[in-house]
C-alpha positions as CSV (number, residue, x, y, z in Angstrom):
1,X,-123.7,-83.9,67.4
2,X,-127.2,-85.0,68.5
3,X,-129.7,-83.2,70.7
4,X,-128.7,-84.6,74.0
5,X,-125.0,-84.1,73.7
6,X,-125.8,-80.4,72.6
7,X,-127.8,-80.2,75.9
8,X,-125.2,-82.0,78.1
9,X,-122.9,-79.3,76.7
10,X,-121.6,-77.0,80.2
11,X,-121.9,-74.0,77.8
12,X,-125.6,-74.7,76.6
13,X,-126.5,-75.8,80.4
14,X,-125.3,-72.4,81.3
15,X,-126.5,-70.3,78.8
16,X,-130.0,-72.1,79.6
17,X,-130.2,-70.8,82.7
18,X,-128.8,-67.4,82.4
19,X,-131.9,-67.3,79.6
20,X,-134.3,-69.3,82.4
21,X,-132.9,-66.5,85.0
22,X,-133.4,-63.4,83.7
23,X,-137.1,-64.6,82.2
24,X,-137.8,-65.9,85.9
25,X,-136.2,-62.3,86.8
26,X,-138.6,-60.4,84.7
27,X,-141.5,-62.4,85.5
28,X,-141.3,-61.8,89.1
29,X,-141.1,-58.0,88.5
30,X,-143.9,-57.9,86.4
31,X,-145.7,-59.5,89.2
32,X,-144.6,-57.2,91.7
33,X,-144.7,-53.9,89.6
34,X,-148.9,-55.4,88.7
35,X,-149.2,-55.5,92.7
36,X,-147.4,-52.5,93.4
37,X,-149.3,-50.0,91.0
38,X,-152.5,-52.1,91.0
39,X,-152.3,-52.2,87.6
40,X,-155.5,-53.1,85.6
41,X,-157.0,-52.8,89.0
42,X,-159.8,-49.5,88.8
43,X,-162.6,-49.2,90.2
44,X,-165.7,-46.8,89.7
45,X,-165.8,-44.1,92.6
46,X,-168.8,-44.7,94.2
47,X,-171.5,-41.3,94.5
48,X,-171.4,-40.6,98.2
49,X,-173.2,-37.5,97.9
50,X,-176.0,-36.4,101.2
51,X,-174.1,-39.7,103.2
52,X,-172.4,-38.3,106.6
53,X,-168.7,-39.2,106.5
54,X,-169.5,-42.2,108.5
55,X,-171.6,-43.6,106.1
56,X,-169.3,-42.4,103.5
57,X,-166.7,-43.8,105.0
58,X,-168.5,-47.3,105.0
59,X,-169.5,-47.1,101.3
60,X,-165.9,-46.2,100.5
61,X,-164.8,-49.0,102.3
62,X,-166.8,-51.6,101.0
63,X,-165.8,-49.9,97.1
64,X,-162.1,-50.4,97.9
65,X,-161.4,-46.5,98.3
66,X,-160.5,-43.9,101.3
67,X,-162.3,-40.9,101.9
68,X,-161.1,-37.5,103.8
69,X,-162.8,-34.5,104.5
70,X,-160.7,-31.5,102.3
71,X,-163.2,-28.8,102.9
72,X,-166.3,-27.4,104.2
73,X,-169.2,-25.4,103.4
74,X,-172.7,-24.0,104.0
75,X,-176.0,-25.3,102.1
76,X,-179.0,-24.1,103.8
77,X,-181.0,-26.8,102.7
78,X,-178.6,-29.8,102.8
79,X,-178.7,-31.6,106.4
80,X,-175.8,-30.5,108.3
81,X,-172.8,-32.9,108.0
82,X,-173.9,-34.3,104.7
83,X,-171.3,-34.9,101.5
84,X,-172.2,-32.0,99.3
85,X,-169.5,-32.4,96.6
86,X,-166.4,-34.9,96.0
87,X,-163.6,-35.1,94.1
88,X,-162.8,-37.5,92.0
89,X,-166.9,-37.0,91.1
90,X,-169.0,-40.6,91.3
91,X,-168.8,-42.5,88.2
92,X,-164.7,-42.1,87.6
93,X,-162.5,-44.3,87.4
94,X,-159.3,-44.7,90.0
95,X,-156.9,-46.8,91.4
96,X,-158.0,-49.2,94.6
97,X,-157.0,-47.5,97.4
98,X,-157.2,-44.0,95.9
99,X,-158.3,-41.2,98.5
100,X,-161.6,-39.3,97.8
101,X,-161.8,-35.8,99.0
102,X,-165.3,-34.6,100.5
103,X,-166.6,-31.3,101.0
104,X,-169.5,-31.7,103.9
105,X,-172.0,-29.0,104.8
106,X,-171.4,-27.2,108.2
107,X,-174.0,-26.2,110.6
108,X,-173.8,-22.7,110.3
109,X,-171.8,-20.5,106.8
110,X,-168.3,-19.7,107.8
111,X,-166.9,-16.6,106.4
112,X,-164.3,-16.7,103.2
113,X,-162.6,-14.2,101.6
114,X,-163.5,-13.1,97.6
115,X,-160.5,-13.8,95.8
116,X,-159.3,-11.7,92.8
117,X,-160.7,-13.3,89.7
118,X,-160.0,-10.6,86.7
119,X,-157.8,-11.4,84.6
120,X,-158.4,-15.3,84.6
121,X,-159.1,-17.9,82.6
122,X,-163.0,-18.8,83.2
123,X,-161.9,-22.3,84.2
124,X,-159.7,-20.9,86.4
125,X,-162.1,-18.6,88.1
126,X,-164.2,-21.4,88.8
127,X,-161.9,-23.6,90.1
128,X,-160.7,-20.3,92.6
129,X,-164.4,-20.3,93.6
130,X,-164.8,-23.7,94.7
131,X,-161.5,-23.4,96.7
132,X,-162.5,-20.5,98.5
133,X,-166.1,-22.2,99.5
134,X,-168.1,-19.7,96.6
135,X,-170.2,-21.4,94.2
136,X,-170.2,-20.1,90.3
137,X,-173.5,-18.7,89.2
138,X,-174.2,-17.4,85.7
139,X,-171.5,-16.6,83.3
140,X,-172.3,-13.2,81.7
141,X,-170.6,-12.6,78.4
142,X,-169.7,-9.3,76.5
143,X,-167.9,-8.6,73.4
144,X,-164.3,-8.4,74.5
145,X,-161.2,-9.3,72.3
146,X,-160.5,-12.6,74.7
147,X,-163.0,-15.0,74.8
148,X,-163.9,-16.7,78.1
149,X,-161.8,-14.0,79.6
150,X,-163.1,-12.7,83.2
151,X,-163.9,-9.3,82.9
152,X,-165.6,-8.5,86.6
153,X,-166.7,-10.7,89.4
154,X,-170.1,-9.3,91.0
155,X,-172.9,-10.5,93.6
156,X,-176.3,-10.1,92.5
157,X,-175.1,-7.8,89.7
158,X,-173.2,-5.5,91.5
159,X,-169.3,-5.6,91.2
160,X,-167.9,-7.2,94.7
161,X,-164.4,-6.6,95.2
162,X,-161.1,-9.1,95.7
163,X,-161.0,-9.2,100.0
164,X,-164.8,-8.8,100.5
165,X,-165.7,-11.4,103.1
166,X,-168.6,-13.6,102.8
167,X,-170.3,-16.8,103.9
168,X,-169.2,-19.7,102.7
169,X,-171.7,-20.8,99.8
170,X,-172.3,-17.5,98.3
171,X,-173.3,-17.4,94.2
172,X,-170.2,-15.3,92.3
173,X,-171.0,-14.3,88.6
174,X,-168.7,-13.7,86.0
175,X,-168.8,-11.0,83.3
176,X,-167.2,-12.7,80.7
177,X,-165.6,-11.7,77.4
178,X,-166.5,-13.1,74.3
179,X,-164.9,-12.2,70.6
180,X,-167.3,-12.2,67.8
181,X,-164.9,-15.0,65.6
182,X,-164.8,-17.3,68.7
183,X,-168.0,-17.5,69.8
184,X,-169.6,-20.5,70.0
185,X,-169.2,-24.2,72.1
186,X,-170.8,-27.5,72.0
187,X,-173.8,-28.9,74.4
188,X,-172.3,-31.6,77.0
189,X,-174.3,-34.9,77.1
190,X,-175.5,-34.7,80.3
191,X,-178.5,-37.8,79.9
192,X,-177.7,-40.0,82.8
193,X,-175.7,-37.3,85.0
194,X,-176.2,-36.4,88.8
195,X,-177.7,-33.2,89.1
196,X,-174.3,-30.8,90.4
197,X,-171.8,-32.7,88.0
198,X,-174.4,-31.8,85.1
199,X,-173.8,-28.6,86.6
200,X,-170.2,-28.2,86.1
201,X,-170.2,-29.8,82.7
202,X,-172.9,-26.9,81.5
203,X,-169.8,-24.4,83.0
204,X,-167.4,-26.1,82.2
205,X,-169.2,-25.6,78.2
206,X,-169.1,-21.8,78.6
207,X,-173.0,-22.5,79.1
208,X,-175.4,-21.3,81.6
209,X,-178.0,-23.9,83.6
210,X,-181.2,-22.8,82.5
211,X,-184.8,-24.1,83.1
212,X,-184.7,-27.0,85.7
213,X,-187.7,-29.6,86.1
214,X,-187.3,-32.1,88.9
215,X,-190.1,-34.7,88.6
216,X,-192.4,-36.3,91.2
217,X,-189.9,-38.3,92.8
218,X,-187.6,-35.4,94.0
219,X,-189.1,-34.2,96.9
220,X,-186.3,-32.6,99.0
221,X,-183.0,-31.2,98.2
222,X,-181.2,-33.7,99.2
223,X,-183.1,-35.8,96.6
224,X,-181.9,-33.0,94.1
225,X,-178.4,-33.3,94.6
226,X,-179.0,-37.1,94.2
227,X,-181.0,-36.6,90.8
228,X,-179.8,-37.5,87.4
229,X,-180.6,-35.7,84.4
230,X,-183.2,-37.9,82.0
231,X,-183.5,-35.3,79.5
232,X,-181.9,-32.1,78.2
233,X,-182.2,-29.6,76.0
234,X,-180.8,-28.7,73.6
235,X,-179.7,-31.9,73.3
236,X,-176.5,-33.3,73.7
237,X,-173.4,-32.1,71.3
238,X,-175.1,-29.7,69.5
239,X,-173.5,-26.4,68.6
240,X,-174.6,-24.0,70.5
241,X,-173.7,-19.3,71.3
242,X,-171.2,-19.2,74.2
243,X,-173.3,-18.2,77.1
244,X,-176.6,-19.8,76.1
245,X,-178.9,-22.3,78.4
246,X,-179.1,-25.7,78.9
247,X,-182.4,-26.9,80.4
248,X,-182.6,-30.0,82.3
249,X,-185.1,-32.6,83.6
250,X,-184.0,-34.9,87.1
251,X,-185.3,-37.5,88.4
252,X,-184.1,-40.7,91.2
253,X,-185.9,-43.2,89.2
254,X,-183.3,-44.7,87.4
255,X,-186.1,-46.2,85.0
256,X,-186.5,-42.9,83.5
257,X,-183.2,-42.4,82.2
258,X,-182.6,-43.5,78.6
259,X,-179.7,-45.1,79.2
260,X,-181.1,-47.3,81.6
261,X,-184.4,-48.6,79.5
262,X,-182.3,-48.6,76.2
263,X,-184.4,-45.4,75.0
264,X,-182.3,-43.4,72.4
């Protein structure tokens, strides 16, 4: 039997397009499952940090995002409305469409409540902190069985109790513990980071931010927040004592940063 009889066969014609079907079937959902999830579709969040929310709202726009207020908080030097933190931070990468979530700076503090923090997990603490409108300040480690345990929560070195109420904005330490056979972490690279996600990365290391040297071009805070880190040190992924400094250099030229002059 030749090729065209085999073809004019009502079984091959059928089975043809049963096989034509179902590929045309999962072709289409492919399609629509791409469109639906936006799938290969990210973008970088854009850094919308000392924009109001309208002007945040505009950059968002234009970068294929949303943006909501979540939460609120008081930096005396920041101008009043401004975007002091988001989350996701500027540089990640989402999903078009994805909502970004904004804390602003308010006019005047607004009072929060210290929550209980002994007990946790440092990480934990911190992320407690930022909830409750407090900011982490130095991590404080002892010799304690349970390393990056919290120990005590205190304000300006005195102990401050779960329920105290505060102003929003307010520096929290944490005594931490720290066992002498787990002891020691690695230095973030931080070369080419904004100034307050450098920040959280040093924390985030069971480090401390030590000396800070904004150059010439940061003039005002809000050019501080805007700042990246062109130079750190120790340097970047070295091994470093739990609780030990990391110094860091800013500036808003980007021409300063290694990575954008091909400097190692």
């Amino acid at each position: 039997m030749d090729t065209k009889s085999i073809l004019n066969n009502w079984i091959v014609k059928n089975l043809l397009l049963a096989v034509a079907f179902v590929a045309g079937v999962v072709l289409l959902a492919s399609v629509l499952l791409s469109l639906i999830t936006q799938h290969g579709r990210e973008i970088t969040v854009p850094d919308f940090t000392n924009m109001t929310f309208q002007e945040a709202r505009k950059a968002a726009s234009a970068a294929g995002v949303k943006v909501l207020v979540k939460d609120s908080v008081y930096v005396k030097r920041l101008k009043p409305g401004a975007v002091y933190l988001q989350t996701p931070k500027a540089g990640e990468r989402v999903k078009r469409g994805r909502r970004i979530r904004l804390t602003t700076n308010t006019t005047v503090p607004k009072e929060v409540v210290m929550p209980a923090l002994v007990g946790y997990s440092m990480r934990q603490a911190k992320a407690e902190l930022v909830r409750n409108g407090l900011v982490l300040g130095r991590l404080i480690y002892v010799r304690d069985i349970a390393t990056n345990n919290v120990l005590r929560q205190q304000r300006g070195g005195v102990d401050i109790k779960a329920g105290t109420k505060l102003a929003s904005g307010t520096t929290i330490n944490l005594v931490v513990g720290l066992s002498p056979s787990d002891n020691m972490t690695y230095t973030p690279k931080l070369v080419g980071k904004q100034y307050l996600h450098a920040v959280d990365l040093i924390q985030e290391s069971s480090l401390n931010v030590g000396k800070l040297h904004f150059d010439e071009t940061v003039k005002t805070y809000a050019d501080s927040v805007s700042a990246v880190v062109y130079q750190q040190r120790p340097a970047g992924s070295q091994q470093v004592r739990m609780g030990g400094e990391v110094s860091l250099s800013l500036t808003t030229d980007p021409s300063k940063v290694p990575s954008a002059t091909g400097k190692k």
